[in-house]
TIVO-2410 file (N, C-alpha, C; in nm, 3 decimals):
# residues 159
REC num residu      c1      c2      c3 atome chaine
REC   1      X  16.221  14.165   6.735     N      A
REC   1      X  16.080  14.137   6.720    CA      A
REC   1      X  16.017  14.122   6.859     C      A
REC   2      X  15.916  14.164   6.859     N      A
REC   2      X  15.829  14.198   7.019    CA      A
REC   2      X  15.771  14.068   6.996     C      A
REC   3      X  15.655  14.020   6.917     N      A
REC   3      X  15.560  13.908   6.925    CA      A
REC   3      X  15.586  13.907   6.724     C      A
REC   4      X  15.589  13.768   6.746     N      A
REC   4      X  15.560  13.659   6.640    CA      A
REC   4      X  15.409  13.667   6.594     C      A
REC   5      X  15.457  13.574   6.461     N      A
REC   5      X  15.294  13.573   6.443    CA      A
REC   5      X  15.217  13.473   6.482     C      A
REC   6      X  15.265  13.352   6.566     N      A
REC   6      X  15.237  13.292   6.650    CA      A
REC   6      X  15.188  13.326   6.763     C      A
REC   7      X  15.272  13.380   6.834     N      A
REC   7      X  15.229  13.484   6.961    CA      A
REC   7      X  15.134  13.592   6.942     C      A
REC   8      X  15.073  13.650   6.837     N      A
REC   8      X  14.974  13.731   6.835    CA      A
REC   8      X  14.844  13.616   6.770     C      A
REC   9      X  14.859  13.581   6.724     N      A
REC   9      X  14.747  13.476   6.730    CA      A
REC   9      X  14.683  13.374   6.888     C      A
REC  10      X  14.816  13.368   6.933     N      A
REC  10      X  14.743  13.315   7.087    CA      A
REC  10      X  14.696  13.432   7.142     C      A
REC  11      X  14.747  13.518   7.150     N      A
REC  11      X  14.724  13.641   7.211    CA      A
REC  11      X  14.606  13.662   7.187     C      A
REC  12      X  14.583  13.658   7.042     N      A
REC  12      X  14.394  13.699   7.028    CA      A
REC  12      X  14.318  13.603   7.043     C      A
REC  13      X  14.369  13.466   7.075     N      A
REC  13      X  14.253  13.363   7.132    CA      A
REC  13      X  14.256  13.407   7.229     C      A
REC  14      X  14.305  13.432   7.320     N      A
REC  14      X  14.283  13.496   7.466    CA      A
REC  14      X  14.176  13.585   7.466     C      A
REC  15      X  14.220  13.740   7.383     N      A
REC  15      X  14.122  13.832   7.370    CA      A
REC  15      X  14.006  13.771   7.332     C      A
REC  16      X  13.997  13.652   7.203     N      A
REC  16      X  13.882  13.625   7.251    CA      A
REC  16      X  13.760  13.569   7.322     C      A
REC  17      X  13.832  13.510   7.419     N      A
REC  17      X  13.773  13.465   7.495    CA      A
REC  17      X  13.730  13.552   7.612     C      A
REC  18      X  13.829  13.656   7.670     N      A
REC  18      X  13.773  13.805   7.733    CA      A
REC  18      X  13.677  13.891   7.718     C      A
REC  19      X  13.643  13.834   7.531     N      A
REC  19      X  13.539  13.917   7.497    CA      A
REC  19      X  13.399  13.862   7.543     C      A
REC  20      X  13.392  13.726   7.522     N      A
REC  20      X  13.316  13.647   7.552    CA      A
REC  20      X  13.254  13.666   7.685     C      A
REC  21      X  13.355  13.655   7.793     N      A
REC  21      X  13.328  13.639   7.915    CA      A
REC  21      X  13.261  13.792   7.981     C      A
REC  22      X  13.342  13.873   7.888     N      A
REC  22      X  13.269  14.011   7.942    CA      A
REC  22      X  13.133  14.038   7.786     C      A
REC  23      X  13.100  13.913   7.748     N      A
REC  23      X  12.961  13.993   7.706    CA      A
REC  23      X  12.888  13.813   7.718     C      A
REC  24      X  12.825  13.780   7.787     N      A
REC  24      X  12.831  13.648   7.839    CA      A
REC  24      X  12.662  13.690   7.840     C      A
REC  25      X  12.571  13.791   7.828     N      A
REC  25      X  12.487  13.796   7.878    CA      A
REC  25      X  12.422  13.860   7.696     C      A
REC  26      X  12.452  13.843   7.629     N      A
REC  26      X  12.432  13.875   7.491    CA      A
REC  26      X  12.492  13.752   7.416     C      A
REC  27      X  12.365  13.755   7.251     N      A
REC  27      X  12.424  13.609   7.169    CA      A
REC  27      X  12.459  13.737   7.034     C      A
REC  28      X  12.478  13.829   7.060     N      A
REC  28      X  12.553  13.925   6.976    CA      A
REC  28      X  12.697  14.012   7.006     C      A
REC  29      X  12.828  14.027   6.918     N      A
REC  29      X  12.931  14.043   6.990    CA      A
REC  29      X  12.952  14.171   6.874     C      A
REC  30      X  12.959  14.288   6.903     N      A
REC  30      X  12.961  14.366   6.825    CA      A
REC  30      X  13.130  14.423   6.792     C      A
REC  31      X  13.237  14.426   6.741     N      A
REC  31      X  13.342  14.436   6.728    CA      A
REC  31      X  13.400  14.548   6.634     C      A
REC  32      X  13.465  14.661   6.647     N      A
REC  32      X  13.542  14.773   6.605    CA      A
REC  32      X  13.656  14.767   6.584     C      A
REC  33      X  13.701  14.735   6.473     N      A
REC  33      X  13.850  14.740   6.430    CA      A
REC  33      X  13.955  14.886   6.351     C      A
REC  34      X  14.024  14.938   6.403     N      A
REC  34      X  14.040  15.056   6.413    CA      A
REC  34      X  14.190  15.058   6.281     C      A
REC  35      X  14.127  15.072   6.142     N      A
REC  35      X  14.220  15.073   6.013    CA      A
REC  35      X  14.340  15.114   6.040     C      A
REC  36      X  14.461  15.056   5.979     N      A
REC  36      X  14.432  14.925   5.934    CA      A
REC  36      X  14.505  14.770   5.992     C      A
REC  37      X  14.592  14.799   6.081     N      A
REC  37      X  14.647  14.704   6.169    CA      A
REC  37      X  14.545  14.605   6.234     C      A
REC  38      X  14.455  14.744   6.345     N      A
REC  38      X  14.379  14.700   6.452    CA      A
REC  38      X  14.229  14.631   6.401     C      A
REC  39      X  14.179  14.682   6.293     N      A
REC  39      X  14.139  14.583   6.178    CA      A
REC  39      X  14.167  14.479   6.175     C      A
REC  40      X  14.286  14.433   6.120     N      A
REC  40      X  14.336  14.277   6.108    CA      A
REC  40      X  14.294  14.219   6.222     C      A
REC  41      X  14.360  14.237   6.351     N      A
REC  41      X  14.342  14.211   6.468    CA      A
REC  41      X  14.203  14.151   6.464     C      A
REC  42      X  14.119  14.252   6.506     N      A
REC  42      X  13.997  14.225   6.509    CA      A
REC  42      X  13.947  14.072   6.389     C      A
REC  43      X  13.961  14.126   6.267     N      A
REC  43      X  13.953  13.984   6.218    CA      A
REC  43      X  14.000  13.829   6.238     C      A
REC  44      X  14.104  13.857   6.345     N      A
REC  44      X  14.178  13.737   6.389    CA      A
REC  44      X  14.074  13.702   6.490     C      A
REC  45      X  14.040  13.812   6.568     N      A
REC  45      X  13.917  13.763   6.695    CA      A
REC  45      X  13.824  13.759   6.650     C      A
REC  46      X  13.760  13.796   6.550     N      A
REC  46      X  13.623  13.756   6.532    CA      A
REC  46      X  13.643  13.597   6.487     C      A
REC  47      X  13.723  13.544   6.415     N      A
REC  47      X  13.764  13.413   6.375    CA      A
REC  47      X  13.786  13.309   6.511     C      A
REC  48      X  13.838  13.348   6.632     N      A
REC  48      X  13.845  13.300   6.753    CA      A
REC  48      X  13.679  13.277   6.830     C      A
REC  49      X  13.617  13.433   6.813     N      A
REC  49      X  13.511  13.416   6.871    CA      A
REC  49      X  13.427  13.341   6.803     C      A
REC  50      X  13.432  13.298   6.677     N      A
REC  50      X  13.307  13.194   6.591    CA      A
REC  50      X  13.309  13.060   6.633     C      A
REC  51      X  13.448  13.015   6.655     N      A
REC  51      X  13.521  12.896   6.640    CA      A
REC  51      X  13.454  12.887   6.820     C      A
REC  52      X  13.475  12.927   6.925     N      A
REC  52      X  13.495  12.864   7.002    CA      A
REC  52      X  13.341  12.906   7.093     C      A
REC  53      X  13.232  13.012   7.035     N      A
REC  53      X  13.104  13.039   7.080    CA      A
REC  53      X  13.018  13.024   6.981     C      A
REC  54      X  12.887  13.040   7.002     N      A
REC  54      X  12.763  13.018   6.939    CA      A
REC  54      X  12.738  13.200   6.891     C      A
REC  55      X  12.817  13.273   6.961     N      A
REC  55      X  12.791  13.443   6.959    CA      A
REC  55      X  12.794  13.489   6.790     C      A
REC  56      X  12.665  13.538   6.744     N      A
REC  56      X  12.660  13.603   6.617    CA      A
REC  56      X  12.772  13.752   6.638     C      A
REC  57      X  12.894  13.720   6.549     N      A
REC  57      X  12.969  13.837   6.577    CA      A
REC  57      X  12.979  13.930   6.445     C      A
REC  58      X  12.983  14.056   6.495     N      A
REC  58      X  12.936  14.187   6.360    CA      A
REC  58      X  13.091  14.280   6.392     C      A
REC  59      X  13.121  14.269   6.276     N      A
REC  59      X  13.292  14.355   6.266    CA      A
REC  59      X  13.244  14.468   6.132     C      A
REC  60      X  13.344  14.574   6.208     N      A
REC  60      X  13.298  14.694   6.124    CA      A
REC  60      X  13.415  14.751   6.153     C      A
REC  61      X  13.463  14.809   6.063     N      A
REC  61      X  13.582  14.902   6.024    CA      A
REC  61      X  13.577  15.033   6.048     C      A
REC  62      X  13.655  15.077   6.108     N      A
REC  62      X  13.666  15.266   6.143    CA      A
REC  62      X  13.804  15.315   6.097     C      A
REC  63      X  13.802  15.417   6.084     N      A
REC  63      X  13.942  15.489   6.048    CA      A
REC  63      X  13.911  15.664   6.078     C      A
REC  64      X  14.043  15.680   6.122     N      A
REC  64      X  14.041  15.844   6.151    CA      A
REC  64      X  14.156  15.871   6.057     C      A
REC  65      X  14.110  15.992   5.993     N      A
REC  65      X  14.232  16.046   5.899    CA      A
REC  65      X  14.345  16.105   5.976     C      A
REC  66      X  14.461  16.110   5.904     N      A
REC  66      X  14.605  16.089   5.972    CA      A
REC  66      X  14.630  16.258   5.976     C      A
REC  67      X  14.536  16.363   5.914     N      A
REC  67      X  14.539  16.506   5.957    CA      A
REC  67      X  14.550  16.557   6.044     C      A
REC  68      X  14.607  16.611   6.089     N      A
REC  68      X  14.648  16.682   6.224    CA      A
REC  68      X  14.521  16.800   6.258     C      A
REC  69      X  14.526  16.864   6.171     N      A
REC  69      X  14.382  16.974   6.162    CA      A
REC  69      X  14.233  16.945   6.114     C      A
REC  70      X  14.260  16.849   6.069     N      A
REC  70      X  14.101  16.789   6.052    CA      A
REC  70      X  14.106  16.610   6.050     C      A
REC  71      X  14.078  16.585   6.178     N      A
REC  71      X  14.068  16.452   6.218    CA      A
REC  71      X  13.936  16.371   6.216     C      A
REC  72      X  13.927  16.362   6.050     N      A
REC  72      X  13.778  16.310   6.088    CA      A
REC  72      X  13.788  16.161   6.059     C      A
REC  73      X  13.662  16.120   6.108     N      A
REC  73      X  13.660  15.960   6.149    CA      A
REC  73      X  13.533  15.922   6.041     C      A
REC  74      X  13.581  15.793   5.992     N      A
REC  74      X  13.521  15.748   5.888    CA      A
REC  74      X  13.465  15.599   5.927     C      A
REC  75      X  13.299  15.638   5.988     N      A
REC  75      X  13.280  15.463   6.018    CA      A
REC  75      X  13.103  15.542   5.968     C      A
REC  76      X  13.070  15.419   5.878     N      A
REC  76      X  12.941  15.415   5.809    CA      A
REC  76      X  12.810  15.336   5.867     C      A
REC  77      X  12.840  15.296   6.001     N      A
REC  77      X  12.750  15.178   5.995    CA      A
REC  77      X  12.653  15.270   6.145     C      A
REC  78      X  12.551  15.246   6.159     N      A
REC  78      X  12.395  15.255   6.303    CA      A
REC  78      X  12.466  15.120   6.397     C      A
REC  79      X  12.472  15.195   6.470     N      A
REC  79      X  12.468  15.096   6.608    CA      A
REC  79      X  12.386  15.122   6.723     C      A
REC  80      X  12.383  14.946   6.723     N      A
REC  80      X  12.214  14.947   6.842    CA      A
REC  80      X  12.251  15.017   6.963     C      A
REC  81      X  12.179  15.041   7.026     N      A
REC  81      X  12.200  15.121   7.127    CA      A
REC  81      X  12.172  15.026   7.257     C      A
REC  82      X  12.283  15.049   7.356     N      A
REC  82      X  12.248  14.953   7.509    CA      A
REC  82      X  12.296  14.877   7.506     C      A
REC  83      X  12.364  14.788   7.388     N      A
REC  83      X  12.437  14.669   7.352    CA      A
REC  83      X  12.612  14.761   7.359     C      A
REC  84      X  12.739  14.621   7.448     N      A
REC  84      X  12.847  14.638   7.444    CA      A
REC  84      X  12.848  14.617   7.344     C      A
REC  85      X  12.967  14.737   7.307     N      A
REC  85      X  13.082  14.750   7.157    CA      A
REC  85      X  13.221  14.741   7.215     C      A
REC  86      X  13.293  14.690   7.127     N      A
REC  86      X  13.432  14.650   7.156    CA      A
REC  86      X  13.506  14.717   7.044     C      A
REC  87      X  13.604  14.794   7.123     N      A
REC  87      X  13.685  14.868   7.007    CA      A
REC  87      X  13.808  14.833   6.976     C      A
REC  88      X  13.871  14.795   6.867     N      A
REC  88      X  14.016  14.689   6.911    CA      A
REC  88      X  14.088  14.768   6.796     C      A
REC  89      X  14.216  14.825   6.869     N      A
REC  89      X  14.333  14.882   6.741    CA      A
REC  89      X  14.452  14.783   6.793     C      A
REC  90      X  14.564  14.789   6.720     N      A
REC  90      X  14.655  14.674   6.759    CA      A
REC  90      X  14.752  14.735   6.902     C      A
REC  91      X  14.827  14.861   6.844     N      A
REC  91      X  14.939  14.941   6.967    CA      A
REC  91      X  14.919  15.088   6.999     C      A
REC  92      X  14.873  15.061   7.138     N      A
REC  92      X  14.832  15.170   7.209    CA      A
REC  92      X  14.976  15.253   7.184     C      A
REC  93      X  15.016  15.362   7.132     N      A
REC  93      X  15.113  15.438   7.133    CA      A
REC  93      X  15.098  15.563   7.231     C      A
REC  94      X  14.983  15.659   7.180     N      A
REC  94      X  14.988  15.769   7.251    CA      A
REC  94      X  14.852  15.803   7.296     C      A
REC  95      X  14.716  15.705   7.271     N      A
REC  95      X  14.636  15.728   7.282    CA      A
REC  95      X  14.524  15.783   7.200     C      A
REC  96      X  14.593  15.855   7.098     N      A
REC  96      X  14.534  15.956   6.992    CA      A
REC  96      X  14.420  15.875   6.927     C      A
REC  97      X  14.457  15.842   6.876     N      A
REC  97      X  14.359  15.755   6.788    CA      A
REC  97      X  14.226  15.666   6.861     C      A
REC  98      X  14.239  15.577   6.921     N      A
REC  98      X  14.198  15.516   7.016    CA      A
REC  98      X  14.101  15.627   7.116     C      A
REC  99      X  14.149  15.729   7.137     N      A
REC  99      X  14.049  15.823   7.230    CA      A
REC  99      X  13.977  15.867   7.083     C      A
REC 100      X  14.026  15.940   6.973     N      A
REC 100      X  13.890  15.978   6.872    CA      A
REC 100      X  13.814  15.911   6.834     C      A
REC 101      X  13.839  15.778   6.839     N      A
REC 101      X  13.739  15.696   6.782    CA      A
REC 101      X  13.610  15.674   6.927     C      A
REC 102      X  13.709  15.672   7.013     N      A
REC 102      X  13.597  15.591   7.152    CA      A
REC 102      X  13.499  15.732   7.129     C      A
REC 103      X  13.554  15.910   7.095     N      A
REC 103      X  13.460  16.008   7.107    CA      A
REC 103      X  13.402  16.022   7.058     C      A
REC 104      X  13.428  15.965   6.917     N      A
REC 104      X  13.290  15.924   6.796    CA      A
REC 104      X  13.205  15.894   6.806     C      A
REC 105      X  13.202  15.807   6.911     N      A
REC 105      X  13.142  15.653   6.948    CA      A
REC 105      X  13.031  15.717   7.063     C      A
REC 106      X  13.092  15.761   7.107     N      A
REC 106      X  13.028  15.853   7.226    CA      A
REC 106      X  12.924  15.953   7.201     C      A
REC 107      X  12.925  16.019   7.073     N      A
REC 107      X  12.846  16.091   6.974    CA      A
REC 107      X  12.751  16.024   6.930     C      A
REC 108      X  12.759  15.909   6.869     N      A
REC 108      X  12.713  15.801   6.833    CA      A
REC 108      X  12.577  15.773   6.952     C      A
REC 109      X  12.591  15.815   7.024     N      A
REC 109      X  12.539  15.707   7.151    CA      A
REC 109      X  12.522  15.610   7.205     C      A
REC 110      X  12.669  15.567   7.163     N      A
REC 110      X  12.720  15.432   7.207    CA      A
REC 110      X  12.818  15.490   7.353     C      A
REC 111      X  12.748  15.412   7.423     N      A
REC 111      X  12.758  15.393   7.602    CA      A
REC 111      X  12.840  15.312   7.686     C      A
REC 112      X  12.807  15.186   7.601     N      A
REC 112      X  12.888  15.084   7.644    CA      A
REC 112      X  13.009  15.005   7.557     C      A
REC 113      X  13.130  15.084   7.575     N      A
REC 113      X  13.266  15.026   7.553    CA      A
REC 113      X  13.353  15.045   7.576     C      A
REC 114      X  13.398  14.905   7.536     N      A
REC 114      X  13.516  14.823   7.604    CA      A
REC 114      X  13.629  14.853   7.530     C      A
REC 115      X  13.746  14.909   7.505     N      A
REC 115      X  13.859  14.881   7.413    CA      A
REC 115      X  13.951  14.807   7.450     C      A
REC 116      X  14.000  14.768   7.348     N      A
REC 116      X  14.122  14.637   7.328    CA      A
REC 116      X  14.212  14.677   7.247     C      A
REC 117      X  14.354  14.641   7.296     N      A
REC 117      X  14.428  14.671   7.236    CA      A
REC 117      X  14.553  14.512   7.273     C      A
REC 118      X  14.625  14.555   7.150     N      A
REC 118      X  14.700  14.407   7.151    CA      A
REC 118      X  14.842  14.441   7.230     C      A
REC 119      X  14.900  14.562   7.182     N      A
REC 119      X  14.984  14.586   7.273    CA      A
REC 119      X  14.950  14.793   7.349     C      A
REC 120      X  14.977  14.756   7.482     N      A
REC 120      X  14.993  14.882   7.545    CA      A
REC 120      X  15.108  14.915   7.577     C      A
REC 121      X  15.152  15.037   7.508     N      A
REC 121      X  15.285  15.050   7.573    CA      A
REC 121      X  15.317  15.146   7.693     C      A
REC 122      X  15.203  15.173   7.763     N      A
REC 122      X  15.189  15.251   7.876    CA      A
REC 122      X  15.231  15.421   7.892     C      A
REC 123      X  15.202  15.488   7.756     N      A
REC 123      X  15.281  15.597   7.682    CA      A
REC 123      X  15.144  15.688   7.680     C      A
REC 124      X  15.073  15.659   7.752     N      A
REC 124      X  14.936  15.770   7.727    CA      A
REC 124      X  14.954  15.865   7.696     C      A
REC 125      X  14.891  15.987   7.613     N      A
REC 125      X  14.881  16.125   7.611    CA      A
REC 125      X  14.722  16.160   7.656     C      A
REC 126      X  14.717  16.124   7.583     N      A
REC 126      X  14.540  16.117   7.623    CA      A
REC 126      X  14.475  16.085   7.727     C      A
REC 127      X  14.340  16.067   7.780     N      A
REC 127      X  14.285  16.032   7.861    CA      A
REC 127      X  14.164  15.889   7.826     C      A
REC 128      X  14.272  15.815   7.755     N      A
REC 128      X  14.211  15.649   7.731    CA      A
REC 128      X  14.204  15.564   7.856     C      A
REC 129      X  14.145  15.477   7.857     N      A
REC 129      X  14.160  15.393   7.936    CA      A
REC 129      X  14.131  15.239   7.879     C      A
REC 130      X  14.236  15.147   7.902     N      A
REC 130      X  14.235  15.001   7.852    CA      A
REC 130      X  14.209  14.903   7.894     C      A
REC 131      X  14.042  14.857   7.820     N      A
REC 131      X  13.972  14.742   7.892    CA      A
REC 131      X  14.056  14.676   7.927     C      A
REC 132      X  14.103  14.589   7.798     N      A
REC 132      X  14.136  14.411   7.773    CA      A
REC 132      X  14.292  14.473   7.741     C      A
REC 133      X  14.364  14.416   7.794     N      A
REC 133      X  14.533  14.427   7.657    CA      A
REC 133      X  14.587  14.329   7.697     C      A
REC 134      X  14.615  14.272   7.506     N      A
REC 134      X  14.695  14.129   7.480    CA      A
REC 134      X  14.848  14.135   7.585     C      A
REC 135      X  14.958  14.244   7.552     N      A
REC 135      X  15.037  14.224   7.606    CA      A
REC 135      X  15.092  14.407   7.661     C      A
REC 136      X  15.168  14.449   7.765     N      A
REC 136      X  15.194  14.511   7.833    CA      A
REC 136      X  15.322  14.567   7.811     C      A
REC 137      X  15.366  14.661   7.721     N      A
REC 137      X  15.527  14.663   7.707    CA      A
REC 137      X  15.543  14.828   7.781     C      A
REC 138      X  15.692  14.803   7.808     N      A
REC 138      X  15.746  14.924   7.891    CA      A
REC 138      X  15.845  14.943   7.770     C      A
REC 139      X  15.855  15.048   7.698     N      A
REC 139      X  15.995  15.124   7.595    CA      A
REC 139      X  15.994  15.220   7.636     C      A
REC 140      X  16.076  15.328   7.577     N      A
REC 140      X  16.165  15.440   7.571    CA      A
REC 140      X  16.009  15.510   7.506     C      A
REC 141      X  15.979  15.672   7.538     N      A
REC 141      X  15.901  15.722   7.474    CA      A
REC 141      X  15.952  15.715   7.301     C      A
REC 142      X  16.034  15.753   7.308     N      A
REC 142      X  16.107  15.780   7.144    CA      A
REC 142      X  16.093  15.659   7.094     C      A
REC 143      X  16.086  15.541   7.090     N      A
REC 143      X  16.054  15.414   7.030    CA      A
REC 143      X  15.917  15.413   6.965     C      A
REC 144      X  15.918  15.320   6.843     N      A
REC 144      X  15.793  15.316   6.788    CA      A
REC 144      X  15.778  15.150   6.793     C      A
REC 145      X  15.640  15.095   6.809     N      A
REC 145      X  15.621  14.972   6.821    CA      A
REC 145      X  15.541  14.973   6.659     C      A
REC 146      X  15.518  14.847   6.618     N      A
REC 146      X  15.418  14.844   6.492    CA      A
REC 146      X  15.416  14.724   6.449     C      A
REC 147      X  15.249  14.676   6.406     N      A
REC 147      X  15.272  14.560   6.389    CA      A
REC 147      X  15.241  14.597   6.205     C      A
REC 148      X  15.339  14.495   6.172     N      A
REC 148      X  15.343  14.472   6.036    CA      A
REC 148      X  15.259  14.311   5.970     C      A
REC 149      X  15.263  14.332   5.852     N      A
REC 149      X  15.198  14.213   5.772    CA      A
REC 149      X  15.336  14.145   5.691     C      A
REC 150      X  15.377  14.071   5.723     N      A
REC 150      X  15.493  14.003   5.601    CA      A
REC 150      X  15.461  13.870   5.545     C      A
REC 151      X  15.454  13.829   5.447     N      A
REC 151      X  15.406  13.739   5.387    CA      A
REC 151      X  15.238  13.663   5.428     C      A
REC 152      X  15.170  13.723   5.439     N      A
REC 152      X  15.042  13.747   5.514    CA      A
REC 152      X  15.041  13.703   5.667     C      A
REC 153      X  15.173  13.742   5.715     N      A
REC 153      X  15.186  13.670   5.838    CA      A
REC 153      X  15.155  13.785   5.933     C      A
REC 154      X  15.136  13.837   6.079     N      A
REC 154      X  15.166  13.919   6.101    CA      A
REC 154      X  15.283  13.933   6.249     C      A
REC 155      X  15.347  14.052   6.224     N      A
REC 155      X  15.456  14.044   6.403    CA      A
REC 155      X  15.443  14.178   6.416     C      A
REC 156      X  15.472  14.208   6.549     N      A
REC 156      X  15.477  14.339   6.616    CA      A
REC 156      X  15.606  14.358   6.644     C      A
REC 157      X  15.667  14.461   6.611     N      A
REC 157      X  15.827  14.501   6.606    CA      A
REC 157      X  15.870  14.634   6.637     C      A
REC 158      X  15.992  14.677   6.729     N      A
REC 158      X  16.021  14.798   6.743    CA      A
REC 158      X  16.095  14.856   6.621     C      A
REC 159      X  16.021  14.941   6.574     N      A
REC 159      X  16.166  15.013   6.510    CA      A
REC 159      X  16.184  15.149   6.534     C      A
***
């Protein structure tokens, strides 16, 4: 086991307090959780960010289909424009995901964001780049990291 579900819960009090500090100049915290891990996540920080700021925080769900030939991205919601967005999936693996969504976003004409991720495993393919990350792991390319849900608990684990 990489992180407990202890350890990812401190982990996202941290994140959220990073979030905070990098949007310190806004009483709105706009938050992207990237289905369905990085989702959870995000719900753990928006729960951090209520508890410990006055910041009205807005969580919205995205997902890109798992198609190889047609990768389309499924997020329903208008976003303000000029205001930071924060994009949070749980494990940076290869980048894939995490770069279609930020290009969505980018379509969107959303300008300003930040992504978060809980673990990076420094395995880029893509051309992402990582605001905030909970924790920093070095594996084997061939390894898969993943965080799971077990008894509504959650841990991040190699298998």
């Amino acid at each position: 086991m990489i992180l407990d579900n202890d350890k990812i819960l401190r982990t996202c009090n941290r994140l959220a307090y990073e979030i905070i500090e990098q949007n310190e100049k806004s009483n709105e915290v706009f938050l992207i959780g990237i289905k369905e891990k990085g989702f959870e996540i995000a719900k753990i920080i928006k729960k951090y960010i209520v508890s410990i700021s006055k910041k009205k925080v807005k969580l919205y769900p995205i997902s890109v289909s798992r198609n190889r030939e047609n990768s389309a991205i499924n997020f329903e919601k208008t976003l303000p424009k000029n205001l930071r967005i924060f994009i949070i999936d749980d494990v940076l693996n290869t980048g894939n995901t995490l770069f279609k969504c930020v290009n969505y976003l980018f379509t969107q004409n959303c300008h300003n964001i930040k992504t978060i991720v809980l673990i990076d495993r420094d395995h880029k393919k893509y051309p992402v780049n990582v605001d905030i990350k909970g924790v920093s792991l070095s594996t084997n390319f061939e390894d898969t990291v993943k965080v799971v849900s077990v008894n509504k608990k959650l841990k991040a684990v190699l298998v």
